[in-house]
N, C-alpha and C positions, 0 to 999 in steps of 0.2 A: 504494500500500500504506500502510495507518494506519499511526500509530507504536505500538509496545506501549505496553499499560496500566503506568502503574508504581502499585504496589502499595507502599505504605509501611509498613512492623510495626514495633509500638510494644511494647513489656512490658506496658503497663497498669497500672494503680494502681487502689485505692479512693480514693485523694485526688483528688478532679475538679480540681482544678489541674493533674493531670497530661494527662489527654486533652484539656481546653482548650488547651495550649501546644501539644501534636501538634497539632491541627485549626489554630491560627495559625501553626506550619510550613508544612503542606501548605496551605493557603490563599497564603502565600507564594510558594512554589514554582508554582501555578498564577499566580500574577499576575507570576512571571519568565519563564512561559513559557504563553500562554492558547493554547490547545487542545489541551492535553496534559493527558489523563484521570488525574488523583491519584485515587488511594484509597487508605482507610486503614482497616488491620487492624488486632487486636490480640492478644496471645498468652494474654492473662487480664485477667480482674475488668471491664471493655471491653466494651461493644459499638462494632461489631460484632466478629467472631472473625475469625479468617482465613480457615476451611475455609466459612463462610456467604459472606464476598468472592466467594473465590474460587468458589464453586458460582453465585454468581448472574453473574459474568463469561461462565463457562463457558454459562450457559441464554443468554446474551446474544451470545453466538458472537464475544467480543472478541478472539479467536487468542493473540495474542504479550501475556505478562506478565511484565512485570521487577518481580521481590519486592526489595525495599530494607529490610533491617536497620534497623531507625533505633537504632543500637548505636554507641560509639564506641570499644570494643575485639572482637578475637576472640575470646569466652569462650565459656561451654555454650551462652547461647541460640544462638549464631552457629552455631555447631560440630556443634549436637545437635537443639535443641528447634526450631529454623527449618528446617532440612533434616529431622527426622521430620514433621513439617507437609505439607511441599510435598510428600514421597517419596506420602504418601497420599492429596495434591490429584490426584497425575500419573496415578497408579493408578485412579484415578475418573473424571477429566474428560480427559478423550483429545482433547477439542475445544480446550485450552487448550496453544500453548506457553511450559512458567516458566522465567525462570532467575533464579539467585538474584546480586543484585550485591553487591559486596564492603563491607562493614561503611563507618562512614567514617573510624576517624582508622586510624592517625595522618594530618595534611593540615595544610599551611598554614593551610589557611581554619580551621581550627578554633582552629588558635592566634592567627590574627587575632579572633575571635568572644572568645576568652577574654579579648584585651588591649579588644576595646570595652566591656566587661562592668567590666573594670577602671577603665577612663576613664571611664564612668557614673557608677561606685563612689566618683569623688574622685582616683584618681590620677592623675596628668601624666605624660606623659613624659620629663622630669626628675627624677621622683621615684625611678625607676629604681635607679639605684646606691645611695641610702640606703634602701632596701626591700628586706625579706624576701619572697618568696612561697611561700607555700604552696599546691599544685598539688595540690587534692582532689578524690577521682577514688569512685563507688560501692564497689567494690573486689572481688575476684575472688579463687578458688582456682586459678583458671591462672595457670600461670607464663608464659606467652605474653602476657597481660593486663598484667601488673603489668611485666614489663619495658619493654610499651610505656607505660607510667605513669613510667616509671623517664626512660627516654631522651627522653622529652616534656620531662619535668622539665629536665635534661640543657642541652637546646636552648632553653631560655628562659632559663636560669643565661648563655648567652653570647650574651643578646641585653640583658644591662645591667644586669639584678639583682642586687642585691651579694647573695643567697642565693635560693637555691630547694630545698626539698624537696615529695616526697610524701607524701603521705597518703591512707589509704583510709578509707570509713567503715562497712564490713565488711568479712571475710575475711580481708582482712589487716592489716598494720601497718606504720608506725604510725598511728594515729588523727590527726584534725586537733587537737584540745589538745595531743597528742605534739610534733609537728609543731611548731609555735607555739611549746613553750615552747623547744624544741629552738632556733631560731633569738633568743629571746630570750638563750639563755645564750652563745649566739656574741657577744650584744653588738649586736643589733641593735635600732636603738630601734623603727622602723616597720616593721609588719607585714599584709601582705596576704594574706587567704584567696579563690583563685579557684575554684568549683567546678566538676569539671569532669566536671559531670552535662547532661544536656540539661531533663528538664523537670521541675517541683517532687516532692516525693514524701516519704514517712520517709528515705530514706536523702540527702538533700537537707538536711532537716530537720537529720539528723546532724550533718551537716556545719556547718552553721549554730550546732548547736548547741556545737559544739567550737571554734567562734571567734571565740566570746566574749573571749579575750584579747588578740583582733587589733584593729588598730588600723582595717582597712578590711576589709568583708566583699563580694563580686562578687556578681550576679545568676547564676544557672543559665543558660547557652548559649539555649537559647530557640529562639525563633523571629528570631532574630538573622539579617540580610540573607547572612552569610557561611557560613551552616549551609544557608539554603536553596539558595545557590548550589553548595555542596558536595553535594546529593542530586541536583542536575542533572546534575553532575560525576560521581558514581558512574552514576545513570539512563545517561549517553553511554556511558559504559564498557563496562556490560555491555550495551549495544545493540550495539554493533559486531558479535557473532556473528548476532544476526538480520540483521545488514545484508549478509552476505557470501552471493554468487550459489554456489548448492549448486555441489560438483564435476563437472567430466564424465566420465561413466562411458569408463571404457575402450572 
């Protein structure tokens, strides 16, 4: 029996830096694992779409498809616009089994990706304790989102930071100059902004552009070794239900 298709969904941009960085994930990802069929969707402004993926999967008689968020909280897309999607894949393509696997953070791997992005960036490991960081995240109207933005933050304040806060660069607050200056007034002299977006875009932009008073600015997660190890990791997850032998009937 093949393995299911994993189907990777992206948001989309008009900024083509942004579907360039998707296509060097999932490029990744196939080169952690060669023969294992990646594709990639998208939810707008993108080709391809998802419902086009998905229909040519289905003429191609690939069975089992695992959909992968490329999300790294649970907000509307996760919640609303990726399950209204697939609800009216399932209703069409009868030849296709989907399931949808679980978003990726919160995850270690993620805050490993954001500390290399750091160390790119100029900082040491040393540098730790006299550094601020600012943990700048797209930003959301769920509160489901934002506290896992919250508790991220949290978790890397006790891994040697002498300060951590968030920041969003929409929806909510505070913004990344908030943010910044907030730690400046605590008295800190060095300051690091990490964003904790996956691939370029305006709301990336944002960010960057609100840390101009930081001392060191991180790259966008990317196609970072640690990110594509973590889609593998979601991909196993929700494999496990295809993997298990149906029941036997009474």
């Amino acid at each position: 029996m093949s393995a299911p298709v994993l189907l990777v969904i992206a948001h989309g941009s008009r900024d083509p830096r942004h579907a360039a960085t998707v296509h060097a994930l999932t490029a990744q990802v196939r080169s952690l694992r060669p023969g294992l069929r990646v594709e990639t969707g998208f939810l707008d402004f993108n080709a391809p779409s998802v419902p086009r993926v998905l229909e040519r999967l289905a003429a191609q008689d690939a069975g089992d498809v695992i959909v992968l968020p490329l999300l790294l909280t649970r907000a509307f897309h996760a919640k609303s616009d990726i399950p209204t999607v697939l609800h009216e894949a399932r209703t069409r393509l009868h030849r296709l089994r989907i399931r949808q696997a679980e978003v990726l953070g919160p995850s270690p791997l993620l805050n490993s990706a954001l500390e290399r992005r750091l160390y790119e960036a100029g900082i040491r490991p040393g540098d730790r304790s006299s550094t601020g960081l600012v943990l700048a995240s797209a930003g959301s109207t769920d509160p489901e989102a934002i506290a896992v933005i919250a508790e991220i933050a949290r978790e890397l304040r006790c891994t040697g930071w002498c300060s951590v806060r968030p920041a969003f660069a929409s929806a909510s607050l505070p913004r990344t100059e908030d943010a910044v200056r907030a730690l400046r007034a605590e008295g800190v002299r060095r300051v690091a902004v990490a964003p904790y977006v996956i691939a370029p875009g305006r709301l990336p932009d944002r960010i960057a552009a609100g840390a101009a008073g930081a001392d060191v600015l991180a790259d966008v997660l990317g196609s970072s070794p640690e990110l594509a190890r973590l889609l593998l990791t979601r991909y196993d997850e929700a494999r496990v239900p295809f993997a298990r032998p149906a029941p036997l009937s009474a």
